[in-house]
N, C-alpha and C positions, 0 to 999 in steps of 0.2 A: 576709516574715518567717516563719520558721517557727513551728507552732503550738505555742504554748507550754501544750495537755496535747493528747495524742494516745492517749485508753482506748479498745476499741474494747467498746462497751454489747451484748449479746445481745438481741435481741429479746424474749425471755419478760420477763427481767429488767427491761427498760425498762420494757416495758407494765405491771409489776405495780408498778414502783415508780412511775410517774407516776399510775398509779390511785392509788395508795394515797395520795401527799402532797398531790396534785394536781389530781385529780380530772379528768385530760386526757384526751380519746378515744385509740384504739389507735393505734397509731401503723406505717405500713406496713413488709415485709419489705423487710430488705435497708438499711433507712438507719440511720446510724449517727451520732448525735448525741453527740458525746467533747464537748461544754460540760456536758452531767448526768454525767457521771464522778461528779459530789460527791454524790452523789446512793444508790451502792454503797459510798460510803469512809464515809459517816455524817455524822458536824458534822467531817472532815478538814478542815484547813487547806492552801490550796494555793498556796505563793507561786510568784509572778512579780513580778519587778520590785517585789517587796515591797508587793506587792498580794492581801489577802485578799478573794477571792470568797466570798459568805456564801449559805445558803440560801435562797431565793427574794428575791434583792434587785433593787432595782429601777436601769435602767440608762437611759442617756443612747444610743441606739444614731448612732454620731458615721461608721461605714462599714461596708458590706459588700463584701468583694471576692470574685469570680469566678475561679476557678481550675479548672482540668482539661480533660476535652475537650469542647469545646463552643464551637459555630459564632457563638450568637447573642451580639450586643453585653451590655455588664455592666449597661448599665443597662436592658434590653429585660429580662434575667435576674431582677433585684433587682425592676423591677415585676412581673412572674410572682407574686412571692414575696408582696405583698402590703406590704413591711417599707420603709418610708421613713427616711432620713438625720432626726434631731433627732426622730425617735420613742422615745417611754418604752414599754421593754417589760422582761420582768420574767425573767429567767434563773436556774433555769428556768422556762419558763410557756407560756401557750397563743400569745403572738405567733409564737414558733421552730416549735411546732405544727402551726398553720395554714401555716404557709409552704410546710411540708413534704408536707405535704396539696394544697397546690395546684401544685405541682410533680410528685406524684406524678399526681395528675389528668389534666395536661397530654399523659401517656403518651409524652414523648420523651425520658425519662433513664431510665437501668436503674440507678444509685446515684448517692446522693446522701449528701453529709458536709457538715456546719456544724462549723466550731473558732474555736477564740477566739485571734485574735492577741494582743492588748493591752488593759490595762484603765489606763486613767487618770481616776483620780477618778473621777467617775460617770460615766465616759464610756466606751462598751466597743467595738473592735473587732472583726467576724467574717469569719470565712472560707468561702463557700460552695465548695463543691469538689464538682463535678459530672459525669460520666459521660453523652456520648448515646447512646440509642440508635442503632443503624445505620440507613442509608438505603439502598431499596434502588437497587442501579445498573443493572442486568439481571434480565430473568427469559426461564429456556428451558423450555418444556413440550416431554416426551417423550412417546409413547403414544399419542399420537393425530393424525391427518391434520391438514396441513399449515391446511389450510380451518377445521378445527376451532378450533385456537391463538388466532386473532384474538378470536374471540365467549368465549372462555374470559377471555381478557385485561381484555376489558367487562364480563363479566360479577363477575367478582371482585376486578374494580377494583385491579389489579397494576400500578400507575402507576410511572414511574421518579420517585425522591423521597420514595415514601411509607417513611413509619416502619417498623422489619420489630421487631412484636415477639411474643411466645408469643399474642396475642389475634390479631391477623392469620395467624400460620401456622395455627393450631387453626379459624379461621373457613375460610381458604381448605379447608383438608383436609378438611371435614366439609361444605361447600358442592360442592365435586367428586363427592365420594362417593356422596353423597344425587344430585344431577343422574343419574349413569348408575344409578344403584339404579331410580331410575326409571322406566327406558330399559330394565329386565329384566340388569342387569348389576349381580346381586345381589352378587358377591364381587369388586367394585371396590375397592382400597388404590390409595393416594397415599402418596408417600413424599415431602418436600419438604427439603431440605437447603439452609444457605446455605455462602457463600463468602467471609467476609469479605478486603477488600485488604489491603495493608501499613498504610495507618492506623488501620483498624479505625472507621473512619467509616461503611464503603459496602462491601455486601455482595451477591455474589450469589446469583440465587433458581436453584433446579433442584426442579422439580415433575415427578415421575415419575409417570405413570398405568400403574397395571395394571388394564384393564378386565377380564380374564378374558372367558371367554364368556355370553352369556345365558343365565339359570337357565330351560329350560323345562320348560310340564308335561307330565310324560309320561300320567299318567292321571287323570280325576273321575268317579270312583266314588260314587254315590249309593244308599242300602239305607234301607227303611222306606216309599219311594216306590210306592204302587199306584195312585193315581190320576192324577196326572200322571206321563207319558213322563220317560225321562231324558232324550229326545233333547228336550223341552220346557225340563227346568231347565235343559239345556247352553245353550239359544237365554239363558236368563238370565243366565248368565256372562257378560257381553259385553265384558268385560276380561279376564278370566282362561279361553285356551282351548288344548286340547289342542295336542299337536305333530300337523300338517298340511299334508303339503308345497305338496297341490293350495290349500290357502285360502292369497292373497296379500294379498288387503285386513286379514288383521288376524295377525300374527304371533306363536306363541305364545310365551309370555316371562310370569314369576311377580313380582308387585308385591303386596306383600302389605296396602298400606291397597287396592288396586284390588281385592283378592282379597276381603275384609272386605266391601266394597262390594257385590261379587256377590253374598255369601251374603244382605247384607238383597233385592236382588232376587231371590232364589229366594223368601223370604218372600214381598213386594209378588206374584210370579207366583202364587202359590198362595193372595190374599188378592184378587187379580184372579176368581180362579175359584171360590171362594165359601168357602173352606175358611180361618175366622178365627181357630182356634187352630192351626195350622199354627206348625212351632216347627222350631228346630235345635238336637237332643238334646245332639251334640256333632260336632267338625270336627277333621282333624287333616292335617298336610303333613310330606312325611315326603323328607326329602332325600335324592337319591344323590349320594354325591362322583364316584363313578367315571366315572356320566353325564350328571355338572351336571344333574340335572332332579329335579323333584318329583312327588311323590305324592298326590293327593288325596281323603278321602275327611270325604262330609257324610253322616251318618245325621241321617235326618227322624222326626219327629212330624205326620200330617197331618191328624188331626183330622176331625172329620166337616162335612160340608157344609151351609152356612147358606142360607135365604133374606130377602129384606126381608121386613119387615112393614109394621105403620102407621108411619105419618111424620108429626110433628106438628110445628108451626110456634108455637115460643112468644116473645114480647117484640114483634113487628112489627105496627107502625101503621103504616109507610111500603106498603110494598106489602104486597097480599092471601094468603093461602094458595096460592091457584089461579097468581098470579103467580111464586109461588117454587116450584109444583109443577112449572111450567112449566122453569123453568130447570135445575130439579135433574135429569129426567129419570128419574128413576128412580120405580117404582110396586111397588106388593105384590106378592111374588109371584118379582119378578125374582129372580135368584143374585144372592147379596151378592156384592158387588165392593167392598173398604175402598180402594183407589187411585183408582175411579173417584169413589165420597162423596167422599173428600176433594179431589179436582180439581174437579168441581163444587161444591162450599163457597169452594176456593182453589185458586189452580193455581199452585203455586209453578215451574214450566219456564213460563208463559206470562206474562209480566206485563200484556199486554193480552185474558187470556182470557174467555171469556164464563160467569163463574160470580155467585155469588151475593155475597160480598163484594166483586167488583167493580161489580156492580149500586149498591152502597151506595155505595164510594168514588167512583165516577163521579158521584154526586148531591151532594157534600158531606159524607158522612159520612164523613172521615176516621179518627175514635174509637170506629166500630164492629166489634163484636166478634160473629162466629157461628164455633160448636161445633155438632159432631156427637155427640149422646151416646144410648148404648147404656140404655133404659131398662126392658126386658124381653127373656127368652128364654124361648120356651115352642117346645121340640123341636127344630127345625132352622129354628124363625123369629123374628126379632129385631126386637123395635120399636124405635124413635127419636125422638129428639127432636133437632128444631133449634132452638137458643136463640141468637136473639138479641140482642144489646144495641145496641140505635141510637146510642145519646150524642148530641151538638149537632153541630148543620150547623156545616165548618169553612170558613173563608175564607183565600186565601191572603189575609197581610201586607205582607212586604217580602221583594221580588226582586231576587237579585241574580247576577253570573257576574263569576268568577275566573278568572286564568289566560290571559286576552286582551293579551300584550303587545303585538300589530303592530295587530290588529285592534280596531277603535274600538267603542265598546259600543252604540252606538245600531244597527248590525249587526247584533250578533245580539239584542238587547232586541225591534226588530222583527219577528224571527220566532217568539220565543215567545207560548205559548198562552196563557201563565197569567200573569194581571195583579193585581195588587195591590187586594184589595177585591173582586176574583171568587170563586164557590163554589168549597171545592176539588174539583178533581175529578183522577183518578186517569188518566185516560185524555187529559187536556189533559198532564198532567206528559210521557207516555209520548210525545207528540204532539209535543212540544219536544224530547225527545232527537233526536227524527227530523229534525226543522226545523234543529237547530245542526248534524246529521252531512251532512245536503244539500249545506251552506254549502260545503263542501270543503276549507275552513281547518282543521278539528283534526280531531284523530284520533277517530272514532268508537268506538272500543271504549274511549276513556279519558273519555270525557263521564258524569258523572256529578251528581244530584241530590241535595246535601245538606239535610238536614233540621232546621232549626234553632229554636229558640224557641218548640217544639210546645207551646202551652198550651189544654187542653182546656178550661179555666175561663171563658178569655176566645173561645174555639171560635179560633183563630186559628194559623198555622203561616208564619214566611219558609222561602223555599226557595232556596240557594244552588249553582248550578250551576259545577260544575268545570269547565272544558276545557284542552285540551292542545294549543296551537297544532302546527300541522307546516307543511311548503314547501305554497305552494300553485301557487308561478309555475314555470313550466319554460321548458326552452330545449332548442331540437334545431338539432345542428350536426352535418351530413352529408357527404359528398363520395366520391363513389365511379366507377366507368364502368357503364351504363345505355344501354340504347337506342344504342348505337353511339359514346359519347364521353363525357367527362366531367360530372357534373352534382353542383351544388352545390348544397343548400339549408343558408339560418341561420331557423329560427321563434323567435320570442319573446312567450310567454303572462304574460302578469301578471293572473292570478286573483285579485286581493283587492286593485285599482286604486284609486286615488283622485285623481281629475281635478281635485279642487276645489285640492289643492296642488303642480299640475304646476309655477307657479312661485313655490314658498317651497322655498329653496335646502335650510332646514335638514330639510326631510321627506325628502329625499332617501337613504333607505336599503338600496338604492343608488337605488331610486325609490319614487316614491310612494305607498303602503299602505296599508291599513286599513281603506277604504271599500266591500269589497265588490264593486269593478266589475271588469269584465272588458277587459282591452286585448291584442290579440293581431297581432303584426305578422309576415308569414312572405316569404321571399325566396326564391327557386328559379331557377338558370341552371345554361345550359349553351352547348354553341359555337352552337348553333341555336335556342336558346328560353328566355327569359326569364319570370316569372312575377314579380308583386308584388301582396300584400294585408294591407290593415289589417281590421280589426274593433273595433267598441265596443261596449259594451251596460252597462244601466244597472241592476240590477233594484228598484229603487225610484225611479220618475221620482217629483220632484218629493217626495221622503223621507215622504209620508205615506200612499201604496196603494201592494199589492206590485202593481206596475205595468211590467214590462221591457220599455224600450226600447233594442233593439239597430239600429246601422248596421255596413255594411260597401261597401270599397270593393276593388276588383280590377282588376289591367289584366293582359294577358298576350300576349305574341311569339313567333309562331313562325317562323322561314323554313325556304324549302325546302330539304331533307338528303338527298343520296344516300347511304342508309345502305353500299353498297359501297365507295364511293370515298370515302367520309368527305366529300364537297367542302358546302360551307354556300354560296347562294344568294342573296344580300342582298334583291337586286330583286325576290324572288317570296316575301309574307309574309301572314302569315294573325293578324289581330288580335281579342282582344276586352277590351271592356271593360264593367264589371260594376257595378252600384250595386244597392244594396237598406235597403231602413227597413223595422220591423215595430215591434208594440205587442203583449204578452202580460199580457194581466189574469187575475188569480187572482180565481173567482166563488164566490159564497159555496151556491149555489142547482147542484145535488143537495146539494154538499157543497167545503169549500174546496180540496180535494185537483183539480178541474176546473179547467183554464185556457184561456181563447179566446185565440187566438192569431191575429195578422193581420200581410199584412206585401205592400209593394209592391216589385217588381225591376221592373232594365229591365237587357239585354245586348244590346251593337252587335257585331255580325260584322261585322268587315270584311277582306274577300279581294283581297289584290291580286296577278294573277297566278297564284294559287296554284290548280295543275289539279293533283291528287292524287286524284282518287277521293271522297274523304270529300263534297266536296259538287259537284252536278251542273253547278256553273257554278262559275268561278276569278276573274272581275272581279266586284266590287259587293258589297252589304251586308246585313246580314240583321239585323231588332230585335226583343228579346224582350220586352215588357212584360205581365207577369203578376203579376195577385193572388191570392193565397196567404189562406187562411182554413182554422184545425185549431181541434180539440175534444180534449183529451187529459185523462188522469187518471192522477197518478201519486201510488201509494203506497208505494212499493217504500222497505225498510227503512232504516236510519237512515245506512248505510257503505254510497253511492254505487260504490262501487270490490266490495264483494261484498255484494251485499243478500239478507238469509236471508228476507224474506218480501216480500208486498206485488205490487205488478204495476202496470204500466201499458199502457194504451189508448190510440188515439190515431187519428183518424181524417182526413183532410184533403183537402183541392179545391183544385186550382190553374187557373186560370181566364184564360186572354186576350181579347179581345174577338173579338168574332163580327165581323171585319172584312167577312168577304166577303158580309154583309148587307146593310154599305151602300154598298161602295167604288163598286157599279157595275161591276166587272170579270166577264166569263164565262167560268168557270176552265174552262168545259167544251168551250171552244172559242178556247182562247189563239192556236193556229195563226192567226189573223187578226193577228197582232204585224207589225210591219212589216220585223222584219231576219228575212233568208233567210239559209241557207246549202244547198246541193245535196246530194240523199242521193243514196248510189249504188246500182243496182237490179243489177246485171250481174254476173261473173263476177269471181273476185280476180285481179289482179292486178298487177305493180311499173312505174314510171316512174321516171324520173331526172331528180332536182333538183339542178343544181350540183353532180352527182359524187355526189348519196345518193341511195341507191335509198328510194324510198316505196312502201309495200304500199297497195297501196286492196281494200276490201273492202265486200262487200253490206250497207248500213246505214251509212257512214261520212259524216260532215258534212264538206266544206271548201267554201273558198271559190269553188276549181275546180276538174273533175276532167277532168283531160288524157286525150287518147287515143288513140291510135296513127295512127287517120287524121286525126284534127283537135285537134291540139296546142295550139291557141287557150288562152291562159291564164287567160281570164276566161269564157269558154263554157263548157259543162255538154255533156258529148255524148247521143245521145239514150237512154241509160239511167240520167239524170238527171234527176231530178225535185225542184223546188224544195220546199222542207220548212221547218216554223221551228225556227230554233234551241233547241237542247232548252234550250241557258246561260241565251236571252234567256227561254224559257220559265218555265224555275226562279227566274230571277230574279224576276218579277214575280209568282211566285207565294208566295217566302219570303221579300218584301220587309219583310214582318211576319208575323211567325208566330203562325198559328191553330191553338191545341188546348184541351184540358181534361183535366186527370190527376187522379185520384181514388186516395188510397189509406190502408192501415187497416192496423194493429198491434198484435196483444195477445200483452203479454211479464208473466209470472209467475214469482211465487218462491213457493215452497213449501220448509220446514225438514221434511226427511224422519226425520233422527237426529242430536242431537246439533248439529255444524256442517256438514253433508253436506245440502245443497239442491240441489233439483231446480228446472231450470228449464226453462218450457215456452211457446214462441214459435212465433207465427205472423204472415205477411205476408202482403199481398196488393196487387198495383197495377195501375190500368189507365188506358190515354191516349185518347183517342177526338177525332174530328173533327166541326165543324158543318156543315161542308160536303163532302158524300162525295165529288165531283167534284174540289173542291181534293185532296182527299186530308190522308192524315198528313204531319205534317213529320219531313224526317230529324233532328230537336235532341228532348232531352229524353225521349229513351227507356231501358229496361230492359235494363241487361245484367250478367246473371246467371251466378255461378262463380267458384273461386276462393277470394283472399282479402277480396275488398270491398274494396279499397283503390285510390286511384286519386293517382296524383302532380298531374297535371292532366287538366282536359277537357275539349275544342274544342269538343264541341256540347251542352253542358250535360246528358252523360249521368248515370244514376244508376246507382251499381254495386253489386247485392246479392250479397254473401257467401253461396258455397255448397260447402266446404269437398269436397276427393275430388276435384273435377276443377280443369282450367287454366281463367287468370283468363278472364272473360268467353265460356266458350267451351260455355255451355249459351243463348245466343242468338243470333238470325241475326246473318248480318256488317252489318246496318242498325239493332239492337237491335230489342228483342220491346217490342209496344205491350201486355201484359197478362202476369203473371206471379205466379205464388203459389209460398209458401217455410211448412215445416215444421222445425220444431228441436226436439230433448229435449237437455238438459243436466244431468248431473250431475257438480257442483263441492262441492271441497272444501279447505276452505283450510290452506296449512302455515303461512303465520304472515301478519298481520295488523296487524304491527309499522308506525306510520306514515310510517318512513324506507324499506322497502320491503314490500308486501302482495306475497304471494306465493299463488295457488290453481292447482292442479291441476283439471282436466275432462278428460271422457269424454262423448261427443254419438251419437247419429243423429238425420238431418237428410234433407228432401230436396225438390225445388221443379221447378219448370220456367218456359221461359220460353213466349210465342207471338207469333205475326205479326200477330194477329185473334183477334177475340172470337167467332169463328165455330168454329173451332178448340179454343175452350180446354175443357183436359179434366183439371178438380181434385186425377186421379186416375194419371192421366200425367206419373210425375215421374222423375228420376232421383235416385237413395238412395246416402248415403255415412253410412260410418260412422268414429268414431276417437277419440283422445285426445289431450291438449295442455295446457300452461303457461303463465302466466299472471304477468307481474310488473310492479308498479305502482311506480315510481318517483317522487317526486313534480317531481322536477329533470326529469325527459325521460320521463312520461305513462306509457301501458301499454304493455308489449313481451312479446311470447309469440310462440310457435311451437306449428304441428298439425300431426298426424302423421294425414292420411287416406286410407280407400280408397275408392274411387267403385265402382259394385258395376254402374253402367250403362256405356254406351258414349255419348259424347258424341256428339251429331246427325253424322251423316256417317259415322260410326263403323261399326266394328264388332263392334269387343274393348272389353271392360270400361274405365272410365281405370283402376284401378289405383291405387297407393300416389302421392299426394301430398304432397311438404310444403310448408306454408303460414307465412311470416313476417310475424307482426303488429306495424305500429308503429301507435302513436298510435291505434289505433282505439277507437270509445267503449267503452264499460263494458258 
């Protein structure tokens, strides 16, 4: 039915007359309510249907109908509105109002009309008649690289579907703007235009960037300055710096809160050097269009130069004078320094720093209050007082952590410091960020400490901890050609395990979660070699000590491969297999950060046929049962994946039995074995076997050595001499293998500036034997170079990383039984985001490997230098690439190695 009145109201008009009669709030632009028409006519009479609408009367509301364009169903519409069927509402009045009101809320109509169909008797029909906003269907960004587009997309949440109205373009445009403003891309415009279709439903976006080029500085100019250098206050700019082609680590480019920022450290630098009314008169930036850069110039005030005076300590019962004179470091006399007072009082860059309100917070005094204040000047020296206020010892209340959807709470409830009904202390809180970021489940840089129901009254505080779960399980699926033929590996890590519901079907998401444990299953083949290993580990045996116990199981195949001919060998294989259990306790005695660590292996070689070189006999078996015992200490910061501070130690012994103590066997006169074979003493040269020529040569074992005058097959001619077999030799002597390896690790972090840490490592390992006679065993040695990476390996060697030269190739071809390794790193991270961490580094590094401790020389190493990438993915571990120069020649050598690249998968952190 058409509406029987169609005025259309002004908005002034509306709102003055619904104020006035009514007393209705404003009512928003743009909607148009033709039911108050009566409202501008006066007491007009308006028939329909021979029906008088009267001044605010009251109605029977008997339907609302839905009309115009608009997706959603009529009754989804009519609830929006608030207004139900056999509602009394009063036209005009605040029912039609409100409706309106909550429809313009909604932000998905750009007009809106209510009319009056029909009135019968008290009973009124209306007509909403409604307008949506568009949806968008496409968006294109212009201006910027391909790469860029995606992260713009995410970032300004441009979803197909969403509503496009004046608050979404205006946000996205001024969200852009500000991003590259930034970025030094001071005269960035955005231009955003849509496209609506033929319905006018769905529109498209077009986002145009003009970055324009970065605004640099061309000059900072400083006047007033006599006692500090200018080239002093440039070192304070540390964001804002001239144009310089030669400096790459920091580009110059004008940001004007970063600029703001520099000027208060030109202060702080001039407040560092004693000089406390130091001031900045005035500043000014002075633009060129012509060559996009700025101008700078700061006139100083520098005031004359301060020293301490007395220092006096008022309000403290807790500690003594002498205890906080201690801490504070500073004594009469010194150059006033206002940045260093105030870092020793607080140190707001360190929240674990060693000052004086942390002294108190680490005790319980959460409520306490110290000031530095200025209580005399007499000529260039200034007394002080420190005042403090104690307040009451605070305790934590109630603990609690949000934010754990996969992960179970008893988790991470376990690793915090701070317990309920404990003193508070400030350095247990800090102590738990570090403990949730270990865990490896959430993202470190988003862990946060709330502080909730602080009541000083009762001394008491809950403390509710945020986290931000991320992946923590990976999978690596490979396949590539290697080694002469194709090789496959599938691994699959599941970092936050839960064994206890391997069979409750419904935990399955897609496996079992939340508990913390570690399950790691890895697969590797190829046409000649096969590998398979599980792993477990527990870190809380039996849920009430952090207690970790890990098992692991391994078996591995290889046969013999003529890498020329491609051909695979069935009958001639080389096997082993692997077990091991360990037990790592966290000790409370230096401190809990120490963990002893134990753990029993056993490895079976077994050789069948297999004569290659690697080991001195090709039938029989070789067993490695060793106990493992380390002492480690790690404190390294709270983000596992890039730690800004902290270090770890670590020192360990690997141990087998002193077999040849009691076997009874005389390693030093094994020649008494009973199988021979004949060495030959004579001159080289060929006989013929069935049409093959055979070389014989001086030192050669067989079974017989034929010879010209006496061909005898099983005879020995007289420059033969019966010898033992070196096979049967080896054999009985690495029937069990005897050794002892000893080795030590100290890895540090240190925050140099900012997020730019330096890290500083060192190795050391050495193998040694019981019995000199037996000798070292060929398993279990050092081989140094390279990337440290090793796909598998047949004699249980260990590969250390030493970046500049090829893998393995700074130890002998038998590996080095002692070797030391040197590292400086500095890293810096680009992003830190937990779907992928991204850091950049730059190293010198350098180690060597030896044959004997007779030999070894701390100082005799070969040195490489370089830089490299770094990215942590949490689906498929860490992958990075280095770019190094080795600056020595590799043993044998004679030229430098030269430029290296090294590709990292999966290696630790």
């Amino acid at each position: 039915m058409k509406p029987l009145l169609a005025i259309k109201i002004e908005k002034d008009d509306l709102e003055k007359q619904v104020n006035k009669f009514h007393n209705t709030t404003m009512l928003k632009k743009g909607f148009k309510l033709l039911l108050f028409a009566f409202i501008i006519l006066g007491n007009s009479t308006i028939f329909a249907q021979d029906t008088k609408l009267e001044n605010g009367k009251d109605y029977i509301l008997a339907d609302v109908e839905v009309t115009g364009k608009v997706q959603y169903n009529q009754q989804t519409v009519v609830t929006f509105t608030g207004l139900e069927k056999g509602q009394k509402i009063r036209v005009p009045g605040e029912e039609i109002s409100l409706a309106i009101k909550k429809l313009w809320k909604l932000g998905l109509f750009n007009d809106v009309n209510f009319y009056i169909n029909k009135i019968e008797g008290d009973s009124i029909y209306l007509e909403l008649n409604l307008m949506e906003l568009p949806k968008l269907a496409d968006v294109k960004i212009q201006g910027v690289k391909k790469g860029k587009t995606e992260d713009l997309l995410k970032e300004t949440d441009l979803k197909k579907g969403k509503v496009v109205n004046e608050n979404l373009i205006t946000t996205t445009k001024n969200y852009i703007e500000n991003k590259y403003k930034k970025d030094g891309y001071y005269n960035t415009k955005v231009i955003i235009s849509n496209t609506p279709d033929s319905t006018g439903t769905e529109v498209k976006m077009l986002v145009n960037i003009d970055k324009g080029e970065k605004v640099k500085v061309k000059n900072i100019d400083f006047s007033g300055n006599e006692q500090l250098t200018d080239a002093k206050l440039l070192k304070a700019f540390k964001n804002t710096k001239k144009r310089n082609f030669v400096r790459f680590y920091k580009r110059s480019k004008y940001i004007k809160e970063k600029y703001k920022e520099d000027l208060a450290s030109v202060i702080s630098k001039y407040k560092e050097n004693g000089f406390r009314d130091a001031r900045i008169t005035s500043d000014s930036v002075t633009y060129d269009k012509n060559s996009n850069t700025v101008a700078i110039k700061v006139n100083l005030e520098e005031g004359r130069k301060y020293y301490f005076g007395d220092i006096r300590y008022l309000g403290n019962t807790i500690y003594t004078d002498r205890q906080l004179s201690q801490l504070l470091g500073v004594k009469r006399g010194d150059v006033y320094n206002g940045v260093l007072l105030q870092k020793r009082i607080a140190d707001e860059t360190k929240p674990d720093g060693e000052d004086i309100t942390n002294l108190y917070q680490n005790n319980g005094y959460l409520f306490s209050s110290i000031n530095a204040v200025e209580v005399r000047t007499v000529n260039d020296t200034i007394d002080f007082e420190i005042r403090i206020t104690e307040g009451p010892i605070a305790y934590f209340n109630k603990i609690s952590v949000v934010g754990n959807d996969k992960t179970n709470d008893h988790v991470i409830y376990r690793e915090l410091k701070t317990k309920p009904g404990q003193k508070y202390s400030k350095e247990l809180l800090i102590r738990s960020i570090r403990e949730i970021g270990q865990l490896g489940f959430f993202d470190p840089e988003a862990i946060k400490p709330d502080f909730k129901n602080v009541d000083p009254q009762a001394g008491t505080v809950d403390i509710e901890y945020n986290v931000v779960e991320k992946g923590s399980s990976q999978i690596e699926l490979q396949g590539g050609y290697g080694g002469g033929g194709f090789i496959g590996t599938l691994g699959l890590s599941f970092n936050n395990f839960s064994i206890r519901n391997l069979f409750n079907k419904e935990a399955y998401t897609p496996v079992p979660m939340g508990d913390g444990q570690k399950l790691a299953l890895r697969l590797q083949g190829s046409t000649y070699f096969q590998t398979y290993s599980l792993s477990f580990s527990e870190p809380w045996l039996g849920g009430k000590k952090p207690v970790n116990f890990s098992a692991s199981i391994s078996h591995s195949k290889q046969f013999l491969y003529n890498y020329a001919t491609r051909d695979v060998t069935r009958d001639q294989s080389f096997n082993i297999t692997s077990f091991s259990v360990g037990l790592a306790k966290r000790l409370r005695v230096p401190d809990d950060y120490f963990v002893l660590s134990q753990a029993v292996s056993f490895q079976y070689y077994d050789l069948n046929n297999y004569n290659t070189g690697l080991f001195t006999f090709g039938d029989g078996a070789s067993r490695n049962l060793a106990y493992t015992i380390g002492l480690s200490r790690n404190s390294k910061g709270s983000n596992p994946i890039f730690p800004m501070y902290g270090s770890d130690f670590s020192v360990s012994a690997k141990f087998t039995l002193p077999y040849s103590a009691f076997n009874g066997v005389d390693y030093g006169n094994l020649e008494n074995l009973e199988e021979y074979k004949y060495k030959y003493n004579g001159s080289p040269y060929t006989y013929s076997d069935n049409g093959v020529d055979i070389l014989v040569t001086e030192g050669d074992y067989l079974e017989a050595i034929p010879s010209t005058s006496n061909p005898t097959p099983k005879k020995a001619n007289s420059l033969a001499t019966a010898a033992a077999d070196p096979a049967k030799v080896d054999q009985e002597k690495y029937k069990w293998l005897e050794y002892y390896k000893i080795k030590f690790k100290a890895d540090t972090y240190q925050r140099i500036y900012g997020k730019l840490v330096l890290r500083a490592l060192g190795e050391f390992g050495f193998m040694g034997a019981y019995d000199h006679e037996r000798g070292l065993v060929p398993f279990e040695r050092f081989y140094l170079g390279g990337d440290g990476l090793a796909n598998y390996s047949l004699d249980g060697r260990e590969t250390i990383q030493l970046r500049g030269y090829p893998n393995n190739s700074l130890s002998s071809t038998d590996g080095g039984t002692v070797y030391n390794k040197y590292s400086l790193e500095l890293r810096y991270p680009i992003t830190l985001n937990p779907s992928a961490s991204i850091y950049a580094l730059t190293f010198v590094e350098a180690g060597a490997a030896f044959n004997d401790f007779k030999n070894y020389n701390p100082f005799a190493v070969q040195r490489s230098a370089g830089l490299g990438l770094r990215v942590f993915m949490p689906a498929f571990g860490l992958l990075g690439i280095d770019f190094a120069h080795g600056f020595d020649p590799v043993p044998g050598d004679t030229q430098k190695s030269g430029w290296q690249t090294h590709f990292i998968i999966g290696q630790q952190f």
